[in-house]
Steps between C-alpha positions, in 0.01 A plus 500: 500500500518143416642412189323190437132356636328198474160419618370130576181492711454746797943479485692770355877409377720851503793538439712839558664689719181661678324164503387506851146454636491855622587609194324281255169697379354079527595528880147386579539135332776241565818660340785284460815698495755289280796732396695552834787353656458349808672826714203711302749656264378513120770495244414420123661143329534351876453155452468390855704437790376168577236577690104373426359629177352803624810672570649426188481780175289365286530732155089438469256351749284338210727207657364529815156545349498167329642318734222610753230367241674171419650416829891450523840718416517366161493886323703664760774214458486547111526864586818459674631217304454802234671729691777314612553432133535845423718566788755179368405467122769194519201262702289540180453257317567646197890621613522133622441420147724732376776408772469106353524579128812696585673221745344133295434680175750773398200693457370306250086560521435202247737277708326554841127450338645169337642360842160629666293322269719206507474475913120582411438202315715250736286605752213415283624168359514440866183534590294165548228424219198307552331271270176686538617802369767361235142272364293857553801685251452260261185426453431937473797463211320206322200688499634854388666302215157354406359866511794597288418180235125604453580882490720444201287215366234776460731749348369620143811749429837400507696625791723771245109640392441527853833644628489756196136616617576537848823702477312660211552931539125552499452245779797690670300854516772632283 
């Protein structure tokens, strides 16, 4: 029995250990059998052995699937990207964070997001600005302050009247 199907088109993705066009009830249309290694052998988690995509496990063929409708390996290299992640949780990104706070940061969360956002903004700072769009930020500022003048030139409550009515309880729904 397969343990996994997609369909795209007349093509049928299985994957399993009885995914075989004699034994696919879809036999008739184009079956594309994606969850055996490349001696035929079928043995759940195997995440490849090098060889092209179809021999490879693939742990669903909606990867397969998509990347038939869009053209390209871009889901089935996510897929194993995924895998091999779960296989060696220390490529993730997320243990390479963890790995830096501990080495730069003596695990110091708030330390490592400072020194991010510092980097973050150098890189920023760095970036070239143009004339046209330094001119374009200031004339949108010049007019949302103008906006801001006349909407408080219209006011006829002070701003504690208004602040008391709109955190008012009955406004609220309490």
């Amino acid at each position: 029995m397969p343990t996994g199907v997609a369909v795209f088109g007349e093509r049928t993705y299985t994957v399993g250990e009885s995914a075989s066009p004699t034994q696919n009830p879809d036999r008739g249309k184009d079956v594309a059998i994606i969850a055996r290694r490349a001696d035929g052998s079928f043995d759940p988690g195997f995440s490849g052995d090098g060889s092209n995509a179809t021999s490879a496990q693939l742990f669903h063929p909606t990867a397969a699937a998509v990347d038939a409708a869009q053209g390209g390996h871009h889901s089935r290299d996510a897929l194993q990207a995924a895998c091999a992640g779960l296989a060696d949780t220390a490529t993730l990104p997320s243990s390479r964070v963890l790995a830096t706070m501990e080495t730069d940061f003596d695990n110091s969360y708030t330390r490592f997001t400072r020194a991010q956002s510092s980097q973050t903004q150098a890189r920023l700072l760095r970036l070239p600005y143009p004339d046209d769009v330094a001119d374009r930020f200031e004339t949108l500022a010049e007019q949302s302050m103008q906006a801001q003048r006349q909407i408080e030139a219209n006011d006829r409550v002070s701003f504690e009247v208004y602040r008391a009515a709109y955190v008012a309880p009955e406004r609220l729904g309490h």
